[in-house]
N, C-alpha and C positions, 0 to 999 in steps of 0.2 A: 504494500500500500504506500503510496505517494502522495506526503502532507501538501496543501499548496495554496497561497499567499488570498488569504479570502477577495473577489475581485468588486468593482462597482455593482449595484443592483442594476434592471436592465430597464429599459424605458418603463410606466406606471400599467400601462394598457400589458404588458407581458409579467407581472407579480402575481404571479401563479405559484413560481420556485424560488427560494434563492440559488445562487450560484452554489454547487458543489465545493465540499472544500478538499471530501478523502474519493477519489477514483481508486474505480478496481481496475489497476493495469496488467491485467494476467498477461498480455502479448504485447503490451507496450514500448513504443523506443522513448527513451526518457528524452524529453524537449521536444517533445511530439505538439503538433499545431493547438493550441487553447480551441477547444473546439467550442466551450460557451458564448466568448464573443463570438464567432465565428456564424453561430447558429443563430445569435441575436441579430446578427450585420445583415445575415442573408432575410431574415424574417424582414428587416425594413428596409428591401432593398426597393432599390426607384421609388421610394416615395408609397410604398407600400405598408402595412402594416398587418400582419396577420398573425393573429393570435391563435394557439392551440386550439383545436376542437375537439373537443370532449367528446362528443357525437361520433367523430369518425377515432377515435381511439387513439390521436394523435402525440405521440411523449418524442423528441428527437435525441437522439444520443449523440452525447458532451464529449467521447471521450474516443479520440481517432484510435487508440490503440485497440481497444473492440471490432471498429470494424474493420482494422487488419486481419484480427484474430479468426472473424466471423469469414473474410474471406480467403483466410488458412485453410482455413475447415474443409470447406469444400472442394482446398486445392486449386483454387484459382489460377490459371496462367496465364500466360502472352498467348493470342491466338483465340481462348474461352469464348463460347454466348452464354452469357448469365441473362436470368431472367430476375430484376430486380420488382419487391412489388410492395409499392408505399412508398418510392424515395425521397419524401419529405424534403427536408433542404438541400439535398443531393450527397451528405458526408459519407452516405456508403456508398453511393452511386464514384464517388471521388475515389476512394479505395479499389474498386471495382478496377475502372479505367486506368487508374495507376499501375493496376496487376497487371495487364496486356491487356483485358476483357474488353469485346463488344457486350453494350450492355440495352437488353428492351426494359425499359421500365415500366409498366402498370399503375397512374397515380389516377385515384379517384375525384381530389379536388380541385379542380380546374387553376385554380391561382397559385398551388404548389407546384402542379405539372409547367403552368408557365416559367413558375420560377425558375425551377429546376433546369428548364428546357433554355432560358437564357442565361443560367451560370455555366454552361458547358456547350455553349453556342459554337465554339471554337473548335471543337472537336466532330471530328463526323461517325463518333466511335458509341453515341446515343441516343436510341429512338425511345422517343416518352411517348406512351398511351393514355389519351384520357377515358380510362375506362375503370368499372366498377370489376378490380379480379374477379370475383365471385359470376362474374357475367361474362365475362371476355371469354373471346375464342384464343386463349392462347396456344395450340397448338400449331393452327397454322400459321400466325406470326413466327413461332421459333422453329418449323420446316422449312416456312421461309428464304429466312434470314441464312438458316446453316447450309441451304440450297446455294443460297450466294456469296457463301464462306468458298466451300467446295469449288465453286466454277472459279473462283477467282485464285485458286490456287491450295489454299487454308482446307485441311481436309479435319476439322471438329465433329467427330462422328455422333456425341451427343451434348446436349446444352445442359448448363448450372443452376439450380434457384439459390440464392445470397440473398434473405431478407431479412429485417427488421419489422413484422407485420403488427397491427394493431392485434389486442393481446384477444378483444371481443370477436374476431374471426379467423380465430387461427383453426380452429377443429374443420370449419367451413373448408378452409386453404387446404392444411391437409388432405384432407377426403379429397378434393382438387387436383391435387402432385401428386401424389403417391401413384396411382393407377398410370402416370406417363412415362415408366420404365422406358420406351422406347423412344422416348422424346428427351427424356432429362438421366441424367446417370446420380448426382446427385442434388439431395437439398438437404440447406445448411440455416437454420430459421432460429431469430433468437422471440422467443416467447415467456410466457411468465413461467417463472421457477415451477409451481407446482403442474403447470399442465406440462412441462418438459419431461419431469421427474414420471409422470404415470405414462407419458405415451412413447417413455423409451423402455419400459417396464417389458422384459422379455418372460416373463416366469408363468406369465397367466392363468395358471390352475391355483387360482386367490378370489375372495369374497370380491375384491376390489378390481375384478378383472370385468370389462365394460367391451360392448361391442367394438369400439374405436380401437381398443387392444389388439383385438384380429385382425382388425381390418390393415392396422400401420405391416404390423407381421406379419400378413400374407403379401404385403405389397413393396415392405423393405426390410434393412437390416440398422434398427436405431439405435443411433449410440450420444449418451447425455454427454456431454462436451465439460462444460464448466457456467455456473454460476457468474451473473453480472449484478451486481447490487444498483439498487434502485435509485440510488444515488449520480450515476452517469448517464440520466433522461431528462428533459427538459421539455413539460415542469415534471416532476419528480411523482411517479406512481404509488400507490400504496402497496404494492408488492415488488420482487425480487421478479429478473428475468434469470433465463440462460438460454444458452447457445445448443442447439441440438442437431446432429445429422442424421438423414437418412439414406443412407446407401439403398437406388431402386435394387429393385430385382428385374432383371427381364421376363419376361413371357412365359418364355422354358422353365426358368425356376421358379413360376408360382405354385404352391400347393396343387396336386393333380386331385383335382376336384371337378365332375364334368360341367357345370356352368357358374361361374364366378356371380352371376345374377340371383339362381337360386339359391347355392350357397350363403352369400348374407341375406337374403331373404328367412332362411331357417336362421341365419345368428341373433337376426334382429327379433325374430319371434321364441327362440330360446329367452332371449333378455330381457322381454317383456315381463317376462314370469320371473325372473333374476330367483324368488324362494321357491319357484313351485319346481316341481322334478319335472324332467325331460318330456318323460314319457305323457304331462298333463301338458305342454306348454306347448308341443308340439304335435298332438292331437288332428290340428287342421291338416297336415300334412299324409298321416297313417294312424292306425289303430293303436292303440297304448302296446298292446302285444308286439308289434312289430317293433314300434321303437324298444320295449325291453330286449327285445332277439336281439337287434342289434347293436345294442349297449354290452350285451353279454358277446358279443361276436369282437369287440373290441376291447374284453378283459375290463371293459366298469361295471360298478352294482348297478343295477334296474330301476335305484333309486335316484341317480345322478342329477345333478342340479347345475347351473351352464359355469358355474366358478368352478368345479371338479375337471373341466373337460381341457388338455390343452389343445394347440391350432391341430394336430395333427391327428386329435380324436375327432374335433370337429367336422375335418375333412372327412374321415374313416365313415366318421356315422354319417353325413351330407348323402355319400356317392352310394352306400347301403341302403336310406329310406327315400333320395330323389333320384324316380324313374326318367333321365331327360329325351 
């Protein structure tokens, strides 16, 4: 941790936070850019003023050594398309393009996408989207784009996600990336401490294991990174982030389960019932008798309940009770 000389407060219309004093520099180069002013300057830039919103879950991070760190993670190189989405005043987007990265951004707020889009005006190495992720066709944007990597020499077989996303739609994002194994190789996403900690949670035969558990684990390989205290956002969250990746998996190595559709279909109707046994919760599907055969076909009791089961009994018992 690195003490540091407390600074001015920032215009009145921005007293949300005060200025950080202790930064987590896990990846830090010490004399790294003040990124508070940095974030203040860019917030009133041209005569603009634009305060956080709350609404879109906007906190920006103070502290350039994170988003070195965040685009460690992913492995960033010279050459990459990262898919950035949120980039706020542009400081990850900054790290991004310093790596080599071509970078598509995704910004939902029309006057940050501006912003963003005139602090790196100089560079022909960022296309900003004004689009709501959650709605955007990203894939054919980053087919695209790696389409005309390829022809022009640059052979990037698949693209990167590198965000900082607001913390109230990350499950949404998730569910989003994960299933583009063949689009994206990896994503590197800093979100709040506790939803990092459960969705990189691999053990899943636990009370606290939730349909989003399968689904991250059928669709990659996560691994929790490190912790960012709350401290290096601006204005400052009532929670703790962290850094989390997910290595996709390709196609071939998803669970051989014969339709990925009905498969979480039956997770999701498992999980409804989270107390009730197998054999009641998923009823709609077959006969309680059936479901016990083949609970007993896969060595569990007949009384199993969906936190008993791990990904690969899930699968076992899917392709045994759905006929596709």
């Amino acid at each position: 941790m690195l003490s540091l000389t407390p600074r001015p407060l920032p215009p009145p219309f921005l007293l949300q936070s005060p200025p950080p004093r202790r930064l987590l520099l896990l990846a830090a180069k010490r004399g790294a850019e003040d990124d508070y002013h940095a974030t203040i300057r860019t917030l009133n830039a041209n005569g603009r003023r634009h305060a956080p919103r709350k609404s879109l879950g906007q906190h920006y991070m103070l502290n350039s050594g994170i988003n070195d760190a965040l685009a460690g993670v992913a492995g960033v190189e010279e050459g990459d398309v990262v898919l950035e989405i949120g980039p706020g005043t542009g400081s990850l987007t900054n790290a991004l393009i310093n790596a080599g990265a071509t970078v598509i951004a995704v910004e939902k707020d029309p006057q940050m996408a501006m912003l963003v889009k005139d602090r790196f005006a100089s560079t022909d190495r960022l296309t900003v989207l004004k689009e709501d992720f959650t709605k955007c066709h990203i894939r054919s944007h980053i087919i695209s784009l790696l389409e005309k990597k390829n022809s022009s020499g640059a052979e990037p077989k698949y693209a990167k996600v590198v965000s900082n996303i607001p913390f109230n739609i990350s499950t949404e994002v998730v569910k989003k990336l994960l299933p583009l194994g063949d689009v994206f190789s990896d994503v590197a996403l800093l979100l709040q401490d506790e939803t990092a900690i459960r969705l990189s949670d691999v053990s899943l035969r636990s009370s606290e294991c939730r349909p989003i558990n399968i689904f991250v684990n059928f669709y990659s390989d996560p691994q929790y990174k490190f912790k960012v205290e709350r401290t290096n956002f601006f204005p400052q969250p009532n929670v703790d982030a962290a850094i989390i990746r997910f290595k996709l998996k390709q196609v071939a190595e998803y669970p051989p389960v014969t339709s990925p559709k009905s498969f979480f279909s039956m997770i999701n109707s498992a999980f409804n019932g989270k107390r009730k046994m197998l054999r009641k919760s998923l009823q709609h599907i077959c006969p309680s008798i059936e479901i016990e055969a083949a609970l007993t076909n896969i060595g569990l009791p007949v009384t199993s309940r969906p936190g008993d089961l791990s990904l690969d009994d899930f699968v076992r018992l899917h392709n045994l009770l759905v006929k596709v």
